[in-house]
C-alpha positions in Angstrom: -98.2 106.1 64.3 -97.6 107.1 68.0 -100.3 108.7 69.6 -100.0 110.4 72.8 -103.2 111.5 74.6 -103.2 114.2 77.1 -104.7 117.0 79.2 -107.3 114.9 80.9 -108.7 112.7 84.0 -107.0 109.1 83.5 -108.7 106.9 85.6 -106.1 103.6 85.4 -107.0 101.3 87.9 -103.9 100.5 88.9 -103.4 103.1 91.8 -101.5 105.3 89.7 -102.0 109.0 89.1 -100.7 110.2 85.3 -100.9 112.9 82.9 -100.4 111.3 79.7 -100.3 108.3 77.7 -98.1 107.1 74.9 -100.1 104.2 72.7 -98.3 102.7 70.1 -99.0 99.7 68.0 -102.2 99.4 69.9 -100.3 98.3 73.0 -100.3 101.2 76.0 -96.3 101.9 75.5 -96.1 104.3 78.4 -97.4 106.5 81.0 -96.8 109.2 83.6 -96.0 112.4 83.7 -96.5 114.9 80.8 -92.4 115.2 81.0 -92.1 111.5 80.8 -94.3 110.3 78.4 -93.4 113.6 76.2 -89.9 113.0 76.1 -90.9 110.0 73.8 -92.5 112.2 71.0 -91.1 112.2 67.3 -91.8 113.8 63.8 -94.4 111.0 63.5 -96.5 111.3 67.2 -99.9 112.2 67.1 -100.9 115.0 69.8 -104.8 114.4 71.1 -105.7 117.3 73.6 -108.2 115.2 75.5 -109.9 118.8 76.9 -109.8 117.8 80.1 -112.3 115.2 79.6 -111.5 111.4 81.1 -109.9 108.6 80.0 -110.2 105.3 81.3 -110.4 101.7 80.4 -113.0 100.4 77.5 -115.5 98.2 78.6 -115.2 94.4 78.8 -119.0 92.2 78.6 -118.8 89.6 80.9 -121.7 88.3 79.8 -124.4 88.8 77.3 -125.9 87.1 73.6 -124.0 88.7 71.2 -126.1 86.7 68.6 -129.2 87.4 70.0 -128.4 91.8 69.7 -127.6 90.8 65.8 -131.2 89.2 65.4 -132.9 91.4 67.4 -132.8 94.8 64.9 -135.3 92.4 62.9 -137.3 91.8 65.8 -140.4 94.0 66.8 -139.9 95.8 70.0 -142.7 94.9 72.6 -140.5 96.9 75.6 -142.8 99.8 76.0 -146.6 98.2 75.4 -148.7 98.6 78.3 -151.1 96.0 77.0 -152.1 93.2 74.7 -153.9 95.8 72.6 -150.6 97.8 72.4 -149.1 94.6 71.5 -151.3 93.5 68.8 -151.0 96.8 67.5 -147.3 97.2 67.3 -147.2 93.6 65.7 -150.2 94.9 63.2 -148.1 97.8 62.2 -144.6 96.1 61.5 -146.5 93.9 59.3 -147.5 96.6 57.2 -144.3 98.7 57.5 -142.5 96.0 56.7 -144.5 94.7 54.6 -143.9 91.2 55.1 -145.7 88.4 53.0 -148.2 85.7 54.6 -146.6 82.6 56.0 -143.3 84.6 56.6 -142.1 84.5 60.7 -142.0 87.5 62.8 -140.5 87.7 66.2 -141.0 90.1 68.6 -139.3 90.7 71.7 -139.3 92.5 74.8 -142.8 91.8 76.6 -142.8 91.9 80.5 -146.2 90.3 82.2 -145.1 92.1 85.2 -145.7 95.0 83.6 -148.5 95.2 81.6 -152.0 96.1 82.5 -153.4 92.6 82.5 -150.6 91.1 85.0 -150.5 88.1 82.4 -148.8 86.5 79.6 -151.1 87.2 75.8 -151.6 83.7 74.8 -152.4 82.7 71.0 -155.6 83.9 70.6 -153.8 87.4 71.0 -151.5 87.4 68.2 -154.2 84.8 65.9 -156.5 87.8 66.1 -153.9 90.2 64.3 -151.9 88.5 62.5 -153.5 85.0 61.8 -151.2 83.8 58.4 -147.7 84.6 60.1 -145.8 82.3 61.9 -145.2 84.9 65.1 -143.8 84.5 68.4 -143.2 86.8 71.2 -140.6 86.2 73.6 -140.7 87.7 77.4 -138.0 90.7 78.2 -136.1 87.8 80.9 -135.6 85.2 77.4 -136.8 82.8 79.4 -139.9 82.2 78.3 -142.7 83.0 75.6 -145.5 82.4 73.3 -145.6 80.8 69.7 -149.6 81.7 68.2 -151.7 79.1 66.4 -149.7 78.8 62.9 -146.5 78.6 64.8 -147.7 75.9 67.1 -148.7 74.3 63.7 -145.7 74.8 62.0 -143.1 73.6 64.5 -145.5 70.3 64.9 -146.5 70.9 68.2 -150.0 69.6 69.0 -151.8 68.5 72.6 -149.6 65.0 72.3 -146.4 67.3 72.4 -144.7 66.2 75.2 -142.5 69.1 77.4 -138.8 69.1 77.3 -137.1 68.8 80.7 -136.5 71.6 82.5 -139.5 73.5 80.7 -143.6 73.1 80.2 -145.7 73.7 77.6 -149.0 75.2 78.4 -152.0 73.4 77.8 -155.6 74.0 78.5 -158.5 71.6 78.0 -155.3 69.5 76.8 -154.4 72.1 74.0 -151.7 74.2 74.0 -152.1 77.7 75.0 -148.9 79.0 73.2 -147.2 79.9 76.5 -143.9 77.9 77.3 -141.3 78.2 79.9 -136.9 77.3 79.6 -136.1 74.5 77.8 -138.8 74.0 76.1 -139.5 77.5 74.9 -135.6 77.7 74.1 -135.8 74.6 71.9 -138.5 75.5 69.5 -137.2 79.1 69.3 -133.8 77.3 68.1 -135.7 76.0 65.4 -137.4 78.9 63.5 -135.3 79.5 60.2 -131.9 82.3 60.5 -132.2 84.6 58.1 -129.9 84.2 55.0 -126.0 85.3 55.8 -125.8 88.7 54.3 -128.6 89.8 56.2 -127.3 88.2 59.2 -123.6 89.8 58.5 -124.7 93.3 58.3 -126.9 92.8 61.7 -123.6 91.3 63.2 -121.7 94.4 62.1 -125.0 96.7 63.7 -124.5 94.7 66.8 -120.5 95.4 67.0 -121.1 98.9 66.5 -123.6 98.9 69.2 -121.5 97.6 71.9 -119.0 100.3 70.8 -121.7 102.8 71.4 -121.7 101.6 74.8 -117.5 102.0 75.7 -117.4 98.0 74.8 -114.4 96.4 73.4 -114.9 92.4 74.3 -118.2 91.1 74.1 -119.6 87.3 75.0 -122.1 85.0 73.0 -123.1 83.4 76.2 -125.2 80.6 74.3 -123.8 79.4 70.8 -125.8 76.8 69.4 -124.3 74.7 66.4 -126.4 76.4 64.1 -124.1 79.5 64.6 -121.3 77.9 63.2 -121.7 79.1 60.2 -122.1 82.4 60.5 -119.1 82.7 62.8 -116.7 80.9 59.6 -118.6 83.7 57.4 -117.5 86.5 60.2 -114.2 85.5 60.3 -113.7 84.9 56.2 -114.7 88.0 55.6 -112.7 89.4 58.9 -115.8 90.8 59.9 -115.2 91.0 63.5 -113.7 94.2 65.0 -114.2 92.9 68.6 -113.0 90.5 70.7 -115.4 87.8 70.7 -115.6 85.0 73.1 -118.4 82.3 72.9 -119.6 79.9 75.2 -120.6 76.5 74.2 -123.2 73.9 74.5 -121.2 70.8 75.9 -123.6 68.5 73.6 -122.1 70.4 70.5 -118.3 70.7 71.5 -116.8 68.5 69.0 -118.5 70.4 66.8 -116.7 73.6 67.1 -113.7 72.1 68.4 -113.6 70.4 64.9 -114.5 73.9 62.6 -112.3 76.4 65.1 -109.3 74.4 66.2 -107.4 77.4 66.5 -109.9 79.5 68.3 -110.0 77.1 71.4 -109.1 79.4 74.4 -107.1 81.7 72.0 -108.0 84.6 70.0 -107.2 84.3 66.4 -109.0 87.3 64.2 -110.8 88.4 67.4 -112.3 85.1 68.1 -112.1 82.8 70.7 -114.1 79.7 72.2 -114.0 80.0 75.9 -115.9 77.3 77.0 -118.9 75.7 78.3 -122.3 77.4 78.5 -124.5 75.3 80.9 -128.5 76.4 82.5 -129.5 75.6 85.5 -133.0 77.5 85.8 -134.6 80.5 84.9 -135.6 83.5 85.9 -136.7 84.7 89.2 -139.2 87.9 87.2 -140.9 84.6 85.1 -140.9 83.2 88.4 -138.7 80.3 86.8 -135.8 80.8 89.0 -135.2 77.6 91.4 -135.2 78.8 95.0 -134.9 77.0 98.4 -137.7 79.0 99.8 -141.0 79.2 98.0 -142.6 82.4 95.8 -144.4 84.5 98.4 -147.5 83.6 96.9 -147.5 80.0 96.9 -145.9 78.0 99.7 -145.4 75.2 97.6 -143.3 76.6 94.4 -139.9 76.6 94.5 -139.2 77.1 90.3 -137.7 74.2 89.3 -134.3 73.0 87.4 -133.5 72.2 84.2 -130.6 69.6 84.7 -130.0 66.8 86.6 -127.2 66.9 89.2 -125.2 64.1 87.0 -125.9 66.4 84.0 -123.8 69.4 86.1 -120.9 67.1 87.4 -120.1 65.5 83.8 -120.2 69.0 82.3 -117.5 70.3 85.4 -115.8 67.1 83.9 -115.1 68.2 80.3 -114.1 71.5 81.8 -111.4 70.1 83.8 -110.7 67.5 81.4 -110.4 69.9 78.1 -109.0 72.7 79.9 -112.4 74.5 79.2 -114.1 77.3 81.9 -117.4 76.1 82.8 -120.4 79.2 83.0 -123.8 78.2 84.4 -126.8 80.1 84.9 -127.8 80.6 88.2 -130.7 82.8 89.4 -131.7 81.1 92.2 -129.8 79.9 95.4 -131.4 76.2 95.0 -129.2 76.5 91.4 -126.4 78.3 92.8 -126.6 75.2 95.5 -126.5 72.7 92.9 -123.5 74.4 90.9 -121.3 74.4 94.2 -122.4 70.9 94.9 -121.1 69.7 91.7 -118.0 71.6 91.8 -117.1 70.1 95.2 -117.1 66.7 94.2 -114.0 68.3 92.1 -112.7 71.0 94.7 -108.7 69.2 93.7 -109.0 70.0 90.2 -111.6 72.9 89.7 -109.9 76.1 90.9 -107.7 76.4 87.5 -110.7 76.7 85.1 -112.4 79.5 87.2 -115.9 78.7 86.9 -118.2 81.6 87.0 -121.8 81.8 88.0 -123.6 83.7 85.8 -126.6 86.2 87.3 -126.3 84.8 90.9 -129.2 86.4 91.7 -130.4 85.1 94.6 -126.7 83.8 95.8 -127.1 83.6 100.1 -124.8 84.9 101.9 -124.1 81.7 103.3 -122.8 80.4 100.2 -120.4 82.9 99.4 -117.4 81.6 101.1 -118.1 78.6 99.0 -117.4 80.8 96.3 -113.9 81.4 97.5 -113.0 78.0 98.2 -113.4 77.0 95.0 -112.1 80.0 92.7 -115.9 80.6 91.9 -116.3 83.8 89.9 -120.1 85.5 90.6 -121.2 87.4 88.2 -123.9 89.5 89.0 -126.7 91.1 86.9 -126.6 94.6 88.8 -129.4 96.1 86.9 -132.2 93.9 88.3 -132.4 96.4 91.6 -133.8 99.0 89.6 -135.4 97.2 86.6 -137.1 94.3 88.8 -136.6 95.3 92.1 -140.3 96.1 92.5 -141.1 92.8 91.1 -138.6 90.7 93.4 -140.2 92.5 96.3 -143.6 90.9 95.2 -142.6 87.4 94.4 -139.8 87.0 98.0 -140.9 89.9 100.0 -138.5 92.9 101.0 -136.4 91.0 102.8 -135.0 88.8 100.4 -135.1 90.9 97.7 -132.4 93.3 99.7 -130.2 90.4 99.3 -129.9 90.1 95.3 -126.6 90.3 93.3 -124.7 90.6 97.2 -122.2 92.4 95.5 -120.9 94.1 98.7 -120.9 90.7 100.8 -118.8 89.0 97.7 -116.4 92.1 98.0 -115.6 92.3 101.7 -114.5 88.2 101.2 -112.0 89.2 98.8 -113.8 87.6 95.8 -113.4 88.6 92.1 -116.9 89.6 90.8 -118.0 90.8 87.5 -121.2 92.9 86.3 -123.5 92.4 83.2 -126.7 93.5 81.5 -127.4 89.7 79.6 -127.8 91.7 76.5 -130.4 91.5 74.5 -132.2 91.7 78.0 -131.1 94.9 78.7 -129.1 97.6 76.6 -125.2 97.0 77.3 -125.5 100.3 79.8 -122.2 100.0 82.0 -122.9 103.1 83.2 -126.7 102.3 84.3 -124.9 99.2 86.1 -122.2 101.4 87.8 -125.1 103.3 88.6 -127.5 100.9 90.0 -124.4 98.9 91.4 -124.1 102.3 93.7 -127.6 103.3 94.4 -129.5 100.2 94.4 -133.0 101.8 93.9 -136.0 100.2 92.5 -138.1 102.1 89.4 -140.2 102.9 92.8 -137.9 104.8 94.4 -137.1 101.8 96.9 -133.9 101.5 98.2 -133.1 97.8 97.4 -130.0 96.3 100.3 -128.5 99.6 101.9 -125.7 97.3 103.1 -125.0 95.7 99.7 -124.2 99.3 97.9 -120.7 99.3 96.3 -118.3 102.7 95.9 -118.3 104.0 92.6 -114.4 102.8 91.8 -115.3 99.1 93.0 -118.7 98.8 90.1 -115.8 100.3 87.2 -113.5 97.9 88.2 -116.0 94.5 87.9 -117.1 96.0 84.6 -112.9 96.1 83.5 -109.9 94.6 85.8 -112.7 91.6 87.1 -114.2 91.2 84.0 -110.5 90.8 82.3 -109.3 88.0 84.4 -112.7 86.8 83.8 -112.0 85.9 80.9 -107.7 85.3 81.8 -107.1 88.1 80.3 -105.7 90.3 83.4 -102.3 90.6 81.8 -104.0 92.4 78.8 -107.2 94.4 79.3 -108.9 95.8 81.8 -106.8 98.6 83.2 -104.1 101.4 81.8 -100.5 99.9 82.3 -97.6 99.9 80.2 -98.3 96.5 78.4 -101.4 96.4 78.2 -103.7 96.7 74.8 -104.8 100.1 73.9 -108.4 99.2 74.8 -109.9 102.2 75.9 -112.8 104.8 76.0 -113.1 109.2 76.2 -116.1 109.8 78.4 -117.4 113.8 79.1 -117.2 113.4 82.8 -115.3 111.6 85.4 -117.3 109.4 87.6 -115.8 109.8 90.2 -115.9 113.2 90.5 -119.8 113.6 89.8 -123.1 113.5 92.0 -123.8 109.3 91.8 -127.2 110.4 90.0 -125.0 111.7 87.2 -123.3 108.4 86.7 -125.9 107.2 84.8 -126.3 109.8 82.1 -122.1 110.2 81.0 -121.5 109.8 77.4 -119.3 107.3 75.4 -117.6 110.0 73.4 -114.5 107.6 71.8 -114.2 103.9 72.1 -110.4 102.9 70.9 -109.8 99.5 70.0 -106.1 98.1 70.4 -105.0 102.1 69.6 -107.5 102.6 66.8 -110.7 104.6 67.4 -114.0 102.6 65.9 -116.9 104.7 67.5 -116.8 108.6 67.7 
């Protein structure tokens, strides 16, 4: 069926004014002017009156842990505790409500040390004291770190002999561990509590697709898949589960892996799934105070954060990219890890450009290393929201100064360079119009403005969350703006945002995300 949409704001991103749009086939067939695109209309054309509300692009996720929003509807929410009694009480309570059995895991999510009353991580002792025969672990609202309690510890073998993984500690006192771990180490136990079985995990897969849709999203990233995920991906796609356009990023140590199970998936969608290439982490994060700087935390002139890979580990990594055709993402908070990543990609500068590497967060990028950037095809992609939701914090652990430099999104745009925005979902909610929002304003939950100078126009944030993200992902010829040719990806908002007060951004409203012409959230 032709559909032809009408009597609203089209914002196209492509410097074109319109009236209407003919999709067809989920492909945009045409658009223009209500004569034009009218003169197309049969017996079997749908007419939608869009009520003079907007049109404009659907959303594309450049980066988030599409995985990691499925398991965390069974996790307990930790976001709004303002202490370890509100924490032990919320993990009390799902216990009962839930009424899980002794010995069974629970995970809860969403703490923030920065924010709660005793300016500290709980350790064991906390969780013990509640819940004392489940297996529990919190993990902190960056992902980056966390604490396992006493039956945990015991369960995962982890005693005061327990060496730390590279790139990560555990915690000990008196030589015991504490509970508290950081990065690599943290990550690797947490890969090895149990999944859940895979209808459970199926339906929160399909919960997680319908809430990206509730957000204007129509390609979403797994920006960590671990081999363990394999399965559940062949069940997704047996069962043509997926309704999205999925793209996942790889652990280079598990590449043959995938490559072997979804041969047809390598840098191709087939049943809205694609492998896009290599997922790499180079430190943490700069509210853990994991991130790898070049200048020390304001309160102690001799940390730095540290890295979790060696520079060899980063060059032979750039080297399956180049050598399988495969895009390279890293994780780079700090500018000591953004240093590294450039470093590495130099030593390659002749063959890099085509995979278009992409720095994920570039937090802390300088401003001296931007042109960098360009010279090697670089892609930033910066997590926006930080200004508001740890602005205050950054100011703490840099000072003002530097903190007015994070996510240089202004800098990066006056060199010409192709930058994307993302909320690292589960982190944050998959808000793109919070991002536009604080991508605009740049103000701190303290009312702080956060960089004057790196503020962004309102038409600039849409397009890194569309257009940039697109050929992100080498999609540009597909997604990411309206043009004849294009997929039918697209979203019905109730105001134009660029026609509001910037404090209005925030609060629009998804009222339609279409999908390749076929609407999947109302």
């Amino acid at each position: 069926m032709k559909k032809i949409y009408y009597n609203g704001d089209f914002i196209t991103l492509e410097n074109t004014e319109i009236q209407a749009i003919l999709v067809e086939d989920g492909i945009i067939k045409k658009i223009g002017s209500l004569e034009k695109v009218f003169s197309y209309k049969d017996k079997n054309t749908r007419l939608i009156d869009l009520h003079e509300r907007t049109m404009m692009p659907s959303f594309i996720d450049s980066h988030s842990h599409f995985s990691g929003v499925a398991n965390n509807f069974l996790k307990v929410n930790l976001e709004n505790c303002k202490n370890f009694k509100e924490i032990q009480d919320k993990l009390k309570d799902f216990k009962i409500k839930k009424n899980i059995d002794d010995n069974a895991w629970i995970l809860a999510d969403g703490y923030d040390h920065n924010y709660l009353e005793e300016k500290s991580h709980p350790k064991k002792q906390v969780i013990d004291n509640v819940l004392p025969h489940n297996p529990v672990v919190l993990q902190h609202k960056s992902g980056h770190v966390g604490i396992f309690n006493s039956l945990a510890l015991k369960i995962l073998n982890i005693t005061s002999s327990t060496p730390s993984i590279d790139g990560g500690i555990i915690e000990k006192v008196d030589g015991q561990p504490t509970g508290y771990m950081e990065e690599n180490t943290f990550l690797y136990f947490l890969n090895k509590i149990p999944l859940p079985d895979i209808n459970t995990l199926l339906n929160l897969y399909q919960k997680a697709q319908d809430h990206y849709l509730s957000y204007g999203i129509t390609t979403i990233q797994d920006g960590m898949a671990y081999d363990s995920f394999i399965p559940i991906y062949q069940k997704l796609l047996d069962n043509q589960k997926l309704k999205l356009d999925l793209v996942a990023y790889i652990s280079p140590q598990d590449s043959y892996k995938f490559f072997s199970n979804f041969k047809d998936h390598i840098r191709q969608y087939k049943n809205n799934f694609k492998i896009g290439g290599y997922k790499i982490f180079l430190d943490g994060s700069p509210q853990g105070k994991t991130a790898w700087m070049r200048a020390p935390y304001i309160d102690d002139p001799n940390y730095f954060g540290y890295n979790t890979m060696t520079n060899l580990e980063v060059e032979n990594t750039i080297q399956m990219g180049i050598t399988n055709n495969m895009q390279v993402l890293a994780h780079c908070n700090g500018d000591k890890a953004a240093e590294q990543f450039i470093n590495s990609i130099k030593k390659y500068e002749d063959t890099i450009k085509h995979i278009r590497p992409v720095m994920i967060h570039a937090q802390f990028l300088g401003i001296d290393q931007i042109d960098d950037l360009k010279k090697y095809n670089i892609i930033p992609s910066f997590f926006i929201s930080h200004t508001f939701h740890w602005g205050d914090i950054h100011i703490k652990n840099f000072g003002y100064e530097r903190a007015c430099k994070i996510s240089p999104a202004n800098s990066t745009l006056k060199k010409n360079i192709i930058f994307t925005f993302h909320q690292d979902s589960p982190v944050l909610q998959p808000n793109m119009f919070e991002t536009i929002w604080c991508a605009v304003t740049r103000i701190t939950k303290s009312g702080i403005m956060l960089g004057k100078d790196e503020k962004i126009s309102v038409l600039d944030a849409i397009k890194a969350l569309t257009l940039n993200s697109a050929y992100q992902y080498f999609e540009e010829n597909e997604k990411g703006s309206i043009k004849e040719g294009k997929k039918a990806d697209l979203i019905i908002i109730d105001k134009n945002p660029l026609k509001i007060d910037t404090d209005e951004i925030k609060n629009i409203k998804i009222l339609e995300t279409i999908k390749q012409g076929v609407t999947l959230f109302r």
